[in-house]
C-alpha positions in Angstrom: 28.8 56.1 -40.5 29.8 59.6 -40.6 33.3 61.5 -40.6 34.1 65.2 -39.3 33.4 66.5 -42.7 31.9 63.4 -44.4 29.2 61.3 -44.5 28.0 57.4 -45.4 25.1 56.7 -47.8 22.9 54.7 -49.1 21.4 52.0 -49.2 19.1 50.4 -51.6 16.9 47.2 -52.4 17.1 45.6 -48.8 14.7 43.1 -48.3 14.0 41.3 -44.7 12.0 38.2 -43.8 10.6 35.9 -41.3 8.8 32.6 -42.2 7.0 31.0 -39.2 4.3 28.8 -38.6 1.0 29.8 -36.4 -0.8 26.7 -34.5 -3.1 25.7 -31.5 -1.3 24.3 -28.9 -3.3 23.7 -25.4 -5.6 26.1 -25.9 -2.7 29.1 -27.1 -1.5 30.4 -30.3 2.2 28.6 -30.7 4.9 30.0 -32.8 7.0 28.1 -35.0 10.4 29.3 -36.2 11.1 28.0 -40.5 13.4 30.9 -41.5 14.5 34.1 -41.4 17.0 36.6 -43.4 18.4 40.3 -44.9 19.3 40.9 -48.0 21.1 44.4 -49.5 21.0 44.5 -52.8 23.9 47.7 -52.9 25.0 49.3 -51.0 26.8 53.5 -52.2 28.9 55.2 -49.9 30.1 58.6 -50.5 32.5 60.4 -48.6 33.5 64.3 -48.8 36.2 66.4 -47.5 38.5 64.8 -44.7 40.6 62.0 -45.5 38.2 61.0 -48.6 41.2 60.1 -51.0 41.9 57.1 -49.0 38.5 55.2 -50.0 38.9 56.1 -53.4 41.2 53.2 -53.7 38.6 50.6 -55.6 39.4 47.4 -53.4 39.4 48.9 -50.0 36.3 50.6 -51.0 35.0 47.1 -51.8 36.1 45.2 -49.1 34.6 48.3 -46.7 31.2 47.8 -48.7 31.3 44.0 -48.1 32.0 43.5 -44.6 29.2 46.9 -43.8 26.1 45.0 -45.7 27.1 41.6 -43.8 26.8 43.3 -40.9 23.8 45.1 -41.6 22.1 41.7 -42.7 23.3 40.0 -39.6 22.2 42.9 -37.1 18.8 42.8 -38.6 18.4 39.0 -39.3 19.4 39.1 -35.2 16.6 41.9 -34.4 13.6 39.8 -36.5 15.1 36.4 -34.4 14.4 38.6 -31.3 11.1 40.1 -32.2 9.7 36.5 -33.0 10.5 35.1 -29.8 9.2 38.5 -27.7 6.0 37.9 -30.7 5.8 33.8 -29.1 6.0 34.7 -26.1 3.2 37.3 -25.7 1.1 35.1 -27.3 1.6 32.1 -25.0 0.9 34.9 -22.0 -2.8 35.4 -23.4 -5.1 34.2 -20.3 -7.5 31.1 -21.1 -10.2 32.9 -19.4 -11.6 36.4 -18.6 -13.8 37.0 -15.8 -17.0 38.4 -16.2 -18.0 38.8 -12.7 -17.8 36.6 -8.9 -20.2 33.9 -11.2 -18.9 33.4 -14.1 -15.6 33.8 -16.2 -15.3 33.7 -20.3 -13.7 30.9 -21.9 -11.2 32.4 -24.5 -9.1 29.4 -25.7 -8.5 28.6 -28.6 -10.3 25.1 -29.8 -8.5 25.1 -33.5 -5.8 26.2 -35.8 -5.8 29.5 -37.7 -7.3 29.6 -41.1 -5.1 31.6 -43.6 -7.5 33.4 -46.3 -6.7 35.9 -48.8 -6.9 38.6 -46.9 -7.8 37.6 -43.5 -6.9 35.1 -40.0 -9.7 33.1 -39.0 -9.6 32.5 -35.2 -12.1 30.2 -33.6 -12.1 30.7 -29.7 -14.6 28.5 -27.1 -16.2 31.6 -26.2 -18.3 29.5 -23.6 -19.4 31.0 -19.9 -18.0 28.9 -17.2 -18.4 28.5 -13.3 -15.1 31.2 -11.6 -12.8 28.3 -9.8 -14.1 25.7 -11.4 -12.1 22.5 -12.4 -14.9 21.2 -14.4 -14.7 22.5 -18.4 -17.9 23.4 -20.0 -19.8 21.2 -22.6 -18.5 22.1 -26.3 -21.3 21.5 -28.8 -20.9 19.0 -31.4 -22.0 21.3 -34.4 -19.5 23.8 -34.9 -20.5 26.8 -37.0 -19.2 27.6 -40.2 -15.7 29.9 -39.8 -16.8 33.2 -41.4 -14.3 35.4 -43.1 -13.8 39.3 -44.0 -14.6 39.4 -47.7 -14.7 43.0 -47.6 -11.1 45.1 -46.7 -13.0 47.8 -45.3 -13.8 45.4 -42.0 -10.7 45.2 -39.8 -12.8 42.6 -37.9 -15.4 40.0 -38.2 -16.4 38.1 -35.4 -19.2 35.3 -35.6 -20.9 34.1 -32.8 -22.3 30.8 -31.4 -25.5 30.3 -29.8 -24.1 27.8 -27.5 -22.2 30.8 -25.5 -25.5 32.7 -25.2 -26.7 29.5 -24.1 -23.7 28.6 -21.5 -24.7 32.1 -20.2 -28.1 31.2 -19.6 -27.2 27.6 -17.9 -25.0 29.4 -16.0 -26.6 32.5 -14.5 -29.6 30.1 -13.7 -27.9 27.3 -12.1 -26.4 29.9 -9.4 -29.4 31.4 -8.7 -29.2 34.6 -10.7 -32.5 34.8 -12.9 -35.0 35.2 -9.9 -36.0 38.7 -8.3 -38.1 39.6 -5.6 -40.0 42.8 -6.6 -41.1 45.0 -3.5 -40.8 48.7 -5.2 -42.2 49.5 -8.5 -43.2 53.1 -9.7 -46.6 52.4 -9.6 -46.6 51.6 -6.1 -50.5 50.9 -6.4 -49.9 47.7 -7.9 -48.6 46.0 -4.9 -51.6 45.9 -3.1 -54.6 43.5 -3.8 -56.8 46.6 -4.7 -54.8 46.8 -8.3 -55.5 43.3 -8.5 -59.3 42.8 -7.9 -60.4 42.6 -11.6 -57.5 40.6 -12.7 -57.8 38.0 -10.1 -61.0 38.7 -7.7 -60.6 36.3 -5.4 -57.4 37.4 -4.8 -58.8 40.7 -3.7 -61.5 38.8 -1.7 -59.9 36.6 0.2 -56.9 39.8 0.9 -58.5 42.8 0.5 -56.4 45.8 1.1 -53.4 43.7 1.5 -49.2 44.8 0.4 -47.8 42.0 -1.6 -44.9 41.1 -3.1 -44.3 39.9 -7.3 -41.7 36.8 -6.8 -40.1 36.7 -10.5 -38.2 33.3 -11.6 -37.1 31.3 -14.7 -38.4 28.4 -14.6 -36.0 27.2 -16.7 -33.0 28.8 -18.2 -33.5 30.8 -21.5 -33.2 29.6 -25.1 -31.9 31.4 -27.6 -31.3 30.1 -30.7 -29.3 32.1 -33.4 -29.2 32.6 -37.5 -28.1 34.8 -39.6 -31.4 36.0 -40.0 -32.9 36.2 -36.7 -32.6 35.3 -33.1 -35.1 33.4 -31.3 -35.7 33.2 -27.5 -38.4 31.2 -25.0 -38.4 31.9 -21.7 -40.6 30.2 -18.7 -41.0 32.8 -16.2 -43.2 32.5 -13.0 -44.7 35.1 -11.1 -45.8 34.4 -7.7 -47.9 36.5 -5.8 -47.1 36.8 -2.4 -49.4 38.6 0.4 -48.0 40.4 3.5 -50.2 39.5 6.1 -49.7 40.1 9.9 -45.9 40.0 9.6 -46.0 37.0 7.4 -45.0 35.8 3.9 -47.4 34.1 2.0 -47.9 33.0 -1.4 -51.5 32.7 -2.8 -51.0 33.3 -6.7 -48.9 31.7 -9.3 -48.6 33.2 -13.0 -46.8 30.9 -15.4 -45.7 32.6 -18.7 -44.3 30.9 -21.7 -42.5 33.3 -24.0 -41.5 33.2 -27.2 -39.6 36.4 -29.2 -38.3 36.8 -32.2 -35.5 39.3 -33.0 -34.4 40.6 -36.2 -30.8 40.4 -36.8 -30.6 43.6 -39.1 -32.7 45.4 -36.2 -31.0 43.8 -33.2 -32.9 45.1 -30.2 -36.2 45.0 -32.0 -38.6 42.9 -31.3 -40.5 41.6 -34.7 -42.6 39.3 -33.5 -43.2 37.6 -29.9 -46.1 35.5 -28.4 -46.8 35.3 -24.7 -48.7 32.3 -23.2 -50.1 32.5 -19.4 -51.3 29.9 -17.6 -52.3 30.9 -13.8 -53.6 29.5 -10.5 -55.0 30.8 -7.2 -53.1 28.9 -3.9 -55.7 28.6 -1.3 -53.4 27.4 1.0 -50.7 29.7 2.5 -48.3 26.8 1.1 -46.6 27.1 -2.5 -47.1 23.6 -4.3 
C-alpha cells in the first residue's frame, strides 16, 4: 500500500502452513486436507509526506494494522487452499502406465503408501512390463524387496529395483515372439556358407558343400535374471539352427543348443565377471526340424 508521497512497510515474523496427509489410493497418490493457516507476528507501517498526520492518531493506526494482517492471513491461507487442491489434482492425473513400445507398456502404479524418513519419501511403484491393451494385470511377486532409503543428502534420488520387472520383461518380449532372429547378413559373410563350417561340423559341409545358409537364433525360454546387491545373474537357453539354402528351399539340418549362464558385477555393471557357456548340438538328417 503506497500513497503519492508515501509508502507501507513491513512486515515481520509471518509464518504459513499446510498439514495434509499423502496415501495410496487405486493405484495414485491421494491428498488429504488436516489444516492450514498464516500468521503475522507484526506488522510496521510508515508513512511520509502526504496526509501522514492523519495515521498518527494511535487507534486508527491500530485498527488499520488489524484489519491489513487479517487480510494478509486470509489471502494467503486462501492461495495455500488453492495450491493443495491444483497439488491433488496433478497427482491423481499421473498415468498408471507408460508405454514402452506396440508390445509392451510400464506399470507405474503405485502398490503402497509413502514411507516418511528423515530426510526422504519412499515410493514403491509395480514397475512390472505388461501386454499394451491388455485387461489382464500382471503377476505381483509375493516377496517384496526391502524399501531402500537416501541416507546420504547428496543423492536427490534413490531408486531400487526388482528383479521381477526384468523378469516381466523377459516373459513378455518372449511370449510375443520378440527374442528370435533370423540372421542372413553378417560382416563375415564367409560364415554363411557350409565351407566356414566344415571343421566345426563336417558332415554338415559333406552332405552341403558350398551351400548359403541361414543362423535361426531363439530363446528357448525366456531369460532369468536374478538380482542382489552384489551382482546380477542371468541364464539364457538359446538355439541356433542351421538352415541350408538349397534349390530355392529352406531347410534346417543343424541345431546348436546353448545354456548360458553370466554373472555381472553390480559395481561394474556392463562387465561381465564370470559366465559359463554349455553347448549341446545335433546334425538333422532329415530336411524336417524335430
Amino acid at each position: 500500500m503506497k500513497e503519492k508521497n508515501g509508502k507501507l512497510k513491513m512486515v515481520e515474523g509471518m509464518q504459513a502452513g499446510l498439514t495434509f496427509g499423502l496415501r495410496n489410493e487405486g493405484g495414485a497418490l491421494k491428498l488429504s486436507f488436516l489444516e492450514c493457516g498464516c500468521f503475522i507476528r507484526d506488522l510496521d507501517i510508515k508513512v511520509e509526506g502526504g496526509t501522514a498526520w492523519l495515521y498518527h492518531w494511535y487507534q486508527f493506526v491500530e485498527a488499520f494494522v488489524g484489519q491489513i494482517k487479517s487480510a494478509v492471513e486470509t489471502t494467503i491461507t486462501k492461495k495455500l487452499e488453492e495450491g493443495f487442491l491444483k497439488l491433488d489434482s496433478f497427482l491423481q492425473s499421473f498415468p498408471r502406465e507408460i508405454p514402452v513400445d506396440d508390445v509392451a507398456s510400464l506399470n507405474v502404479t503405485f502398490i503402497s503408501d509413502p514411507v516418511l524418513c528423515n530426510s526422504s519419501v519412499a515410493l514403491e511403484i509395480n514397475g512390472l512390463f505388461t501386454q499394451r491393451d491388455q485387461s489382464r494385470n500382471a503377476k505381483l511377486y509375493k516377496e517384496r524387496f526391502r524399501t531402500l532409503s537416501c541416507d546420504d543428502p547428496s543423492k536427490m534420488i534413490g531408486i531400487s529395483i526388482d528383479e521381477a520387472v526384468f523378469n516381466s520383461a523377459s516373459i513378455l518380449y518372449f511370449e510375443a515372439g520378440y527374442l528370435q532372429w533370423i540372421l542372413d547378413k553378417i560382416p563375415d559373410q564367409a560364415l554363411l556358407n557350409t565351407a566356414g563350417w566344415r571343421f566345426i561340423i563336417p558332415q554338415l559341409y559333406k552332405k552341403y558343400p558350398n551351400d548359403d545358409m541361414n543362423l535361426n537364433v531363439s530363446l528357448a525360454s525366456p531369460p532369468v535374471l536374478q538380482v542382489s546387491r552384489q551382482k546380477i545373474d542371468v541364464s539364457m537357453n538359446v538355439n541356433f539352427i542351421i538352415d541350408v539354402l538349397e534349390g530355392g528351399e529352406v531347410m534346417p539340418v543343424a541345431c546348436i543348443l546353448l545354456v548360458s549362464f553370466h554373472t555381472l558385477s553390480s559395481a561394474k555393471f556392463g562387465k561381465s565377471e564370470a559366465s559359463a557357456v554349455v553347448s549341446q548340438g545335433e546334425l538333422i538328417d532329415s530336411g524336417q526340424h524335430h
